[in-house]
C-alpha atoms as an extended CHARMM CRD file, in Angstrom:
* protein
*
       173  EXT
         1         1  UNK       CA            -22.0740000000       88.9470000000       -1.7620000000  PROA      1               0.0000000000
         2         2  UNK       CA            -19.4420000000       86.0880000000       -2.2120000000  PROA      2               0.0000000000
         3         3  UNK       CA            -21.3440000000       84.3440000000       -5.2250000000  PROA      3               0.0000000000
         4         4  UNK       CA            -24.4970000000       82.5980000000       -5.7640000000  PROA      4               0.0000000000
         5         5  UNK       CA            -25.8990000000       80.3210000000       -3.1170000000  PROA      5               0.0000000000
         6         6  UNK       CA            -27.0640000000       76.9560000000       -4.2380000000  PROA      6               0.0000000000
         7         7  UNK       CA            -29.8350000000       74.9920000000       -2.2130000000  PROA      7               0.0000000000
         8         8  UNK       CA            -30.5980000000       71.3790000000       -2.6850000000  PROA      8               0.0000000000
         9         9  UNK       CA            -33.1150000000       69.0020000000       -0.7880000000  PROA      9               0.0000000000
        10        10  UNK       CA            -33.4020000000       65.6080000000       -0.2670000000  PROA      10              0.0000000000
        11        11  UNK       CA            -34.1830000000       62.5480000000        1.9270000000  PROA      11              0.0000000000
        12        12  UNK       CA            -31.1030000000       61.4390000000        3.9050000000  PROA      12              0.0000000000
        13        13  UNK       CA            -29.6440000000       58.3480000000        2.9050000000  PROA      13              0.0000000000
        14        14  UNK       CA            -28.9750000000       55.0330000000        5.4590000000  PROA      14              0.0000000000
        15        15  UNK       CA            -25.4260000000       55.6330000000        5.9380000000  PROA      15              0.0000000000
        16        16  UNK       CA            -26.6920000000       59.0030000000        7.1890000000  PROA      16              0.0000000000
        17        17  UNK       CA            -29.0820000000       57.9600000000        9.3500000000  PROA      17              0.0000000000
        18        18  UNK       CA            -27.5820000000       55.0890000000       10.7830000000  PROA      18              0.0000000000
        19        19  UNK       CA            -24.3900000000       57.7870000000       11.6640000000  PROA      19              0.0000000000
        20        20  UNK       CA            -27.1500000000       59.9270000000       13.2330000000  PROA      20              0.0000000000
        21        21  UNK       CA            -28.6890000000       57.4960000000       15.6720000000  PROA      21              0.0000000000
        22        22  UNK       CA            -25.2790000000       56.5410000000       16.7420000000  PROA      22              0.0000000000
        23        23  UNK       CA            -24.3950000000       60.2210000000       17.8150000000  PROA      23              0.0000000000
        24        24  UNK       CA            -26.8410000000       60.4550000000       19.7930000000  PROA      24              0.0000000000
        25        25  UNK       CA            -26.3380000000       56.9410000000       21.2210000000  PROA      25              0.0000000000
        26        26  UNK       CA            -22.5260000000       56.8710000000       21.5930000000  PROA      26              0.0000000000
        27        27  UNK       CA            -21.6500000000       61.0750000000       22.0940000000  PROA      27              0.0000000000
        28        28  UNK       CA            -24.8010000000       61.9360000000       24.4660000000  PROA      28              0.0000000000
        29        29  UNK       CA            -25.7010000000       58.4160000000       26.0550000000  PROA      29              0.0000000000
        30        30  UNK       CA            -29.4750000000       58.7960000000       24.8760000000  PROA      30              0.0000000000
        31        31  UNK       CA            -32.0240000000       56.8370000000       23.6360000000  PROA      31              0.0000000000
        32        32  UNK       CA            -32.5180000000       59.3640000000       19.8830000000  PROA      32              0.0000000000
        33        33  UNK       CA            -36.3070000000       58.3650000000       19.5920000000  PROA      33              0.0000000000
        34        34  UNK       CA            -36.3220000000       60.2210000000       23.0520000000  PROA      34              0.0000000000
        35        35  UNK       CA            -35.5490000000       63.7770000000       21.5040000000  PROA      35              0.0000000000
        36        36  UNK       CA            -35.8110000000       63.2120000000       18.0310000000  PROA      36              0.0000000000
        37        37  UNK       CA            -38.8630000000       61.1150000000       18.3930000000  PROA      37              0.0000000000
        38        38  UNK       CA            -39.8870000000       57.3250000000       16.3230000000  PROA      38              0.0000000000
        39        39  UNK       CA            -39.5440000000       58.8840000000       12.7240000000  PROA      39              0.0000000000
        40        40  UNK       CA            -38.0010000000       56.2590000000        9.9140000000  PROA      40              0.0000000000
        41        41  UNK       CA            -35.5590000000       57.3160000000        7.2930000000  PROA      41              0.0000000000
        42        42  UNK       CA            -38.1240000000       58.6210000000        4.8880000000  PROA      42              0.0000000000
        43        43  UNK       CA            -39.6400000000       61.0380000000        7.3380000000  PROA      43              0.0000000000
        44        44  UNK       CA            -36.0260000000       63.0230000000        7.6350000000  PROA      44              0.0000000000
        45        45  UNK       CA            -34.6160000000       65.6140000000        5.1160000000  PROA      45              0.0000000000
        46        46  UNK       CA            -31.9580000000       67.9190000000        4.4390000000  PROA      46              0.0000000000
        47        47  UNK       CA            -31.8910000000       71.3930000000        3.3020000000  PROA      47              0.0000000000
        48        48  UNK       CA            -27.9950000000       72.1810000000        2.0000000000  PROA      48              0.0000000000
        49        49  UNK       CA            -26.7760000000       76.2640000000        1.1940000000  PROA      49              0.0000000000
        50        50  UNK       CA            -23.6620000000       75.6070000000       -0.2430000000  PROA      50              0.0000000000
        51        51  UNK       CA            -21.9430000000       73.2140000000        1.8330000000  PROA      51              0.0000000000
        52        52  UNK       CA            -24.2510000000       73.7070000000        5.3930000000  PROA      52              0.0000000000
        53        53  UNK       CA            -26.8070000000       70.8620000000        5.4410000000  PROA      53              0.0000000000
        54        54  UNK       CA            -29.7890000000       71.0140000000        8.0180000000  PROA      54              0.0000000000
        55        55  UNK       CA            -31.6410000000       67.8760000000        8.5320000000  PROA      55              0.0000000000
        56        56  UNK       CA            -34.8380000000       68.0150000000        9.4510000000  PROA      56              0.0000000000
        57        57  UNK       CA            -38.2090000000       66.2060000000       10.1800000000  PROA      57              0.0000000000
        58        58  UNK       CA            -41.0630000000       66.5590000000        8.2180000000  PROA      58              0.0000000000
        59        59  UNK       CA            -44.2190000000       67.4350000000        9.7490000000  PROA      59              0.0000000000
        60        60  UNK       CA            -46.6050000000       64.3130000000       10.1580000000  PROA      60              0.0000000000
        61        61  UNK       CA            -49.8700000000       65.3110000000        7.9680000000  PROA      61              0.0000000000
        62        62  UNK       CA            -48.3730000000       68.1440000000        5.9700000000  PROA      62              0.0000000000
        63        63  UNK       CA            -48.5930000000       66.6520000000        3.0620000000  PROA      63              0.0000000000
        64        64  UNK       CA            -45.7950000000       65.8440000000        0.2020000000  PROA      64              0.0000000000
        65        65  UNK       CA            -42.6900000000       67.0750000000        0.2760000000  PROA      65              0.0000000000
        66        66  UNK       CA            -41.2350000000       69.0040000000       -2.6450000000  PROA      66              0.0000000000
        67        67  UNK       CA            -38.7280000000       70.8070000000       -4.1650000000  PROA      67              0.0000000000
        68        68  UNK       CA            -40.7810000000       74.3480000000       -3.1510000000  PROA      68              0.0000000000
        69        69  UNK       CA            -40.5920000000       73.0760000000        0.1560000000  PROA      69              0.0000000000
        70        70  UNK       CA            -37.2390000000       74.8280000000        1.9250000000  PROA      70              0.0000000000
        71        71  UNK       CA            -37.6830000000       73.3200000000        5.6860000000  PROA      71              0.0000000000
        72        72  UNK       CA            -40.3320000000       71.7490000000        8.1280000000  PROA      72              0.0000000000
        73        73  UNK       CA            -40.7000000000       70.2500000000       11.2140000000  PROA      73              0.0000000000
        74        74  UNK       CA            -38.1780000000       69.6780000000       13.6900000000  PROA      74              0.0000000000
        75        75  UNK       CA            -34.2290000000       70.6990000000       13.4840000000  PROA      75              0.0000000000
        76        76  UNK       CA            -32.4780000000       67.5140000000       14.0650000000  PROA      76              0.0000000000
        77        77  UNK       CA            -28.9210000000       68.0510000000       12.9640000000  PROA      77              0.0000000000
        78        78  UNK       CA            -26.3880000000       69.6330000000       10.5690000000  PROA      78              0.0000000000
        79        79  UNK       CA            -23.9500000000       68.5080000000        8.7310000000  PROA      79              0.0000000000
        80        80  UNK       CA            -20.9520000000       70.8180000000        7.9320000000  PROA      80              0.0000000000
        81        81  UNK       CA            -17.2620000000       69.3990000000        6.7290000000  PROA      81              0.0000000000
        82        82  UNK       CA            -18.8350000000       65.9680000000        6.0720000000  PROA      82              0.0000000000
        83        83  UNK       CA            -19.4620000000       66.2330000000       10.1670000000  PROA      83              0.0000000000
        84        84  UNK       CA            -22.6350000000       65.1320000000       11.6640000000  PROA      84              0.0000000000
        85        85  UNK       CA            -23.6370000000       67.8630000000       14.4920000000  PROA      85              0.0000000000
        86        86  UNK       CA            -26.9260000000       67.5450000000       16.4880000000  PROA      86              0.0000000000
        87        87  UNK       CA            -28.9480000000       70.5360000000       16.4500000000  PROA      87              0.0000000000
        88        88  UNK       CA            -28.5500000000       73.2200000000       19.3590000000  PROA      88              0.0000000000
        89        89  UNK       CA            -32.1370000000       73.0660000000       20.5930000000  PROA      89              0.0000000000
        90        90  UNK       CA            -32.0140000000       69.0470000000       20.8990000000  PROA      90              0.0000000000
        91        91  UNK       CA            -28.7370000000       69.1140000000       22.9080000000  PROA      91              0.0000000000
        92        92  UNK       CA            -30.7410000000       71.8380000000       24.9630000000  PROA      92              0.0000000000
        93        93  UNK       CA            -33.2710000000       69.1650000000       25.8310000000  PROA      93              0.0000000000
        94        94  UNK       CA            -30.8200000000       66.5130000000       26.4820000000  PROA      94              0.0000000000
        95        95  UNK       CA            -28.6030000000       68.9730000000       28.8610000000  PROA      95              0.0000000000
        96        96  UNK       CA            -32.2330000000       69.8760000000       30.6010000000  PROA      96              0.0000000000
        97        97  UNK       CA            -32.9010000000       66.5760000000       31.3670000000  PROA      97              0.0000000000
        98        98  UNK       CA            -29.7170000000       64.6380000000       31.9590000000  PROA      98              0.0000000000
        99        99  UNK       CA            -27.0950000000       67.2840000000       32.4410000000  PROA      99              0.0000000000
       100       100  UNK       CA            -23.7580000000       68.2400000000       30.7890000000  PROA      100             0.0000000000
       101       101  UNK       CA            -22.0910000000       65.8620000000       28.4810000000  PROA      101             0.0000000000
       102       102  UNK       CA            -19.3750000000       66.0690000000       26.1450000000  PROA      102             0.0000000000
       103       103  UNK       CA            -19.5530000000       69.7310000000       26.2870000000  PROA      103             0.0000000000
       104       104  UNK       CA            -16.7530000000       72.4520000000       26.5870000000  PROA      104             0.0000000000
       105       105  UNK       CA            -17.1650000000       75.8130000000       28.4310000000  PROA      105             0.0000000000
       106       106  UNK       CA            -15.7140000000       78.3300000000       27.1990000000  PROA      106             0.0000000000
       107       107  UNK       CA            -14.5750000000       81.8280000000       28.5210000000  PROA      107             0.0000000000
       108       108  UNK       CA            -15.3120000000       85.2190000000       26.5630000000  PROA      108             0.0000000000
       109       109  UNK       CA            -12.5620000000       85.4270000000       24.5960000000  PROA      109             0.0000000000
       110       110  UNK       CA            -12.7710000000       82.0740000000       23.2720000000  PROA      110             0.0000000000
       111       111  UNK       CA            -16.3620000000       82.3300000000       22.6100000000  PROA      111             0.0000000000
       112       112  UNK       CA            -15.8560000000       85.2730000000       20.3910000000  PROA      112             0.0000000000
       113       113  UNK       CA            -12.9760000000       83.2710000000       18.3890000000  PROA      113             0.0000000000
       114       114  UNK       CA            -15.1750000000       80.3110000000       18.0680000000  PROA      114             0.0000000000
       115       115  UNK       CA            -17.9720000000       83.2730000000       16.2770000000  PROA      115             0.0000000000
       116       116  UNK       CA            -15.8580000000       84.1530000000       13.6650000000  PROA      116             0.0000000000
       117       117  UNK       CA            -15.1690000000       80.3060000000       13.2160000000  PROA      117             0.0000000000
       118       118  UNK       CA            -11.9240000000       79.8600000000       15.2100000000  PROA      118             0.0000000000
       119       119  UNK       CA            -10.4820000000       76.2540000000       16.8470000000  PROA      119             0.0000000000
       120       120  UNK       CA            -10.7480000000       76.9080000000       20.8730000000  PROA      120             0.0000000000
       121       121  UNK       CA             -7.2360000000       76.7390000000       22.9070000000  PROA      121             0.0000000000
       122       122  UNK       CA             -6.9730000000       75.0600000000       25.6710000000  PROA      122             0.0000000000
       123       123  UNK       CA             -6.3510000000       78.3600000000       27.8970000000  PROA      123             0.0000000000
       124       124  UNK       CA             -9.9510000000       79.1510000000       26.7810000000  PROA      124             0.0000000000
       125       125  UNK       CA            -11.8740000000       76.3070000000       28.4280000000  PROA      125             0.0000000000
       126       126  UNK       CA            -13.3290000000       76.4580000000       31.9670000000  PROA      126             0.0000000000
       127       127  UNK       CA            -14.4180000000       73.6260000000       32.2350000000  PROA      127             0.0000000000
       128       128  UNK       CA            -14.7500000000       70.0300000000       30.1580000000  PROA      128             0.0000000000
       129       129  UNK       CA            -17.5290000000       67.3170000000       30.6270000000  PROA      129             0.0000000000
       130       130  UNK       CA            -16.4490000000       63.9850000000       29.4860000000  PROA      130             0.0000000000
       131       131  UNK       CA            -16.4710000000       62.8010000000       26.8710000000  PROA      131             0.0000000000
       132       132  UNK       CA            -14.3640000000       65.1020000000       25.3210000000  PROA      132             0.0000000000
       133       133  UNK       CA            -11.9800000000       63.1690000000       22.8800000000  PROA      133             0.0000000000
       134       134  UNK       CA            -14.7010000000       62.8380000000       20.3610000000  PROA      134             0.0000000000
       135       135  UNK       CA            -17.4690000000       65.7250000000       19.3580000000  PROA      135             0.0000000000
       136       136  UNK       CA            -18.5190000000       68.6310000000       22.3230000000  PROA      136             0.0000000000
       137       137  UNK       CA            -20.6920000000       71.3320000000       22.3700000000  PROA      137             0.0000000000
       138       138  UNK       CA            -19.4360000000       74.8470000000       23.0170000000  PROA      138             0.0000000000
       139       139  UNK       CA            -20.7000000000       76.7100000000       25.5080000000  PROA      139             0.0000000000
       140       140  UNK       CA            -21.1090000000       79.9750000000       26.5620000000  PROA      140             0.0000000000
       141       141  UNK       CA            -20.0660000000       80.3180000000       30.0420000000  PROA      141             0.0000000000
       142       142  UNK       CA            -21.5310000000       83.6420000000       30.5110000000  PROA      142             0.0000000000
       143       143  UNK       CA            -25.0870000000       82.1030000000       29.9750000000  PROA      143             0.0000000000
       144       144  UNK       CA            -24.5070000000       78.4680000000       29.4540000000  PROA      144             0.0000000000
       145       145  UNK       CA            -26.0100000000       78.7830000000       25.9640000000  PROA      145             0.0000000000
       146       146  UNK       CA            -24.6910000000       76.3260000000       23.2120000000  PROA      146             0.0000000000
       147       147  UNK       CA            -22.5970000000       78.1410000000       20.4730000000  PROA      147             0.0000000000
       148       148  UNK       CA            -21.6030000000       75.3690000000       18.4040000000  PROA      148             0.0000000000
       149       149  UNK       CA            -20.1420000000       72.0670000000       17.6510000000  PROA      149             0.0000000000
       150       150  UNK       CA            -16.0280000000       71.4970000000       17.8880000000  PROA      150             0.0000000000
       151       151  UNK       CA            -13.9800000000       68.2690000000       17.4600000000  PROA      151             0.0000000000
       152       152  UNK       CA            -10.6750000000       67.3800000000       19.3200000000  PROA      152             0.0000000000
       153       153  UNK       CA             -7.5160000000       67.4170000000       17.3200000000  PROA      153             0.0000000000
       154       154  UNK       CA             -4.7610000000       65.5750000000       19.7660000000  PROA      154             0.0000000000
       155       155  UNK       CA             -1.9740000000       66.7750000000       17.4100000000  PROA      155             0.0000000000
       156       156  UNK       CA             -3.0090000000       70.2660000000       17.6170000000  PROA      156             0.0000000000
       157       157  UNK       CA             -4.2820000000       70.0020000000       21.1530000000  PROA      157             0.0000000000
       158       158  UNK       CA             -6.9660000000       72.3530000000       20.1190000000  PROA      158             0.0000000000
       159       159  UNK       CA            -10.7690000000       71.5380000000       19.7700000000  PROA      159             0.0000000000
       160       160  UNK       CA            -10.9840000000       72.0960000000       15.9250000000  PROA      160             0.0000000000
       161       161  UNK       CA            -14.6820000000       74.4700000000       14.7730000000  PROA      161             0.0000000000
       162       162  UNK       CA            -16.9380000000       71.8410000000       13.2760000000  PROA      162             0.0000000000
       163       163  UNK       CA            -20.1920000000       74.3660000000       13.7310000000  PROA      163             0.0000000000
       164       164  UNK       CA            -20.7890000000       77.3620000000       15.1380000000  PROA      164             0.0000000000
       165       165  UNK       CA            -23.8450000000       79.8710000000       14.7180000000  PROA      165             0.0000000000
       166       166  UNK       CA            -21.3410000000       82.7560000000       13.4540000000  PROA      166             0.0000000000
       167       167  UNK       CA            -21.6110000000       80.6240000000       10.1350000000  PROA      167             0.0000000000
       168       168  UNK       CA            -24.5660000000       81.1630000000        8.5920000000  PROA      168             0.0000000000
       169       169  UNK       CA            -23.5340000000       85.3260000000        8.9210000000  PROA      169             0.0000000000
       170       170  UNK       CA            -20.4340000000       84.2670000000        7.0360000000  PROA      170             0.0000000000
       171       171  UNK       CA            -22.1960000000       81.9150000000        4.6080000000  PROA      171             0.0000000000
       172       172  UNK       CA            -25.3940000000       84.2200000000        3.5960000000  PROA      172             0.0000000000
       173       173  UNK       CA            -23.9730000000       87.5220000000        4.7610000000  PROA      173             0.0000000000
């Protein structure tokens, strides 16, 4: 193993959630309290190992929150290199229901790059769905399944790995 892991939890902060609300406003063109449902600040946390942070909702009813407690509820987002990422299965619902958006798909060989925590090229992509100058999702084109989170990088005219579910093999493996 690398070196210890270090957890922390807490309840996010308003810069946080105000940056949250607006991703899902300005990247996916959603209402949030559609997917992520009415909840104020106090009902979302974060789990951090290391420098991965998962926020989550608590569960209405489950009583207090603690220290002990890891995770609970719904996975609403991550946050890895200071980047706000939705969470997979919540971009799932929003692709169910109102199609593609900002979202890259990706061919094999880029897929297994983006794994092991690689930037995609641009003679990877199949196909783009605007917007695509800001956040996307990466998709899988052999099975349309969402494989992480990358950012656009004009200057390097590569999308740059934000997330991607290779990381928490390389983080706690």
């Amino acid at each position: 193993m690398k070196g210890k892991i270090k957890f922390k939890t807490g309840r996010i902060g308003k810069t946080l959630y105000t940056r949250l609300y607006n991703l899902f406003k300005n990247t996916f063109n959603v209402n949030p309290e559609e997917y992520i449902g009415k909840v104020n600040r106090d009902e979302l946390r974060y789990l951090c190992i290391n420098d991965l942070c998962i926020i989550h909702s608590i569960i209405a009813g489950a009583g207090e929150f603690s220290t002990n407690t890891i995770y609970q509820g719904q996975w609403v987002a991550t946050i890895v290199k200071g980047e706000i990422t939705p969470s997979i299965p919540l971009v799932k619902k929003i692709y169910s229901s109102k199609g593609f958006r900002a979202a890259v798909l990706v061919g094999e060989k880029g897929v297994k790059a983006f794994l092991y925590g690689n930037d995609i090229l641009l003679e990877s992509i199949i196909e783009k769905y605007e917007p695509v100058d800001g956040l996307v999702s990466i998709v899988d084109s052999s099975d349309n399944e969402i494989i992480g989170f990358a950012k656009w990088n004009p200057r390097k005219k590569v999308f740059e790995n934000i997330y991607d579910l290779g990381i928490y093999l390389r983080l706690l493996g």
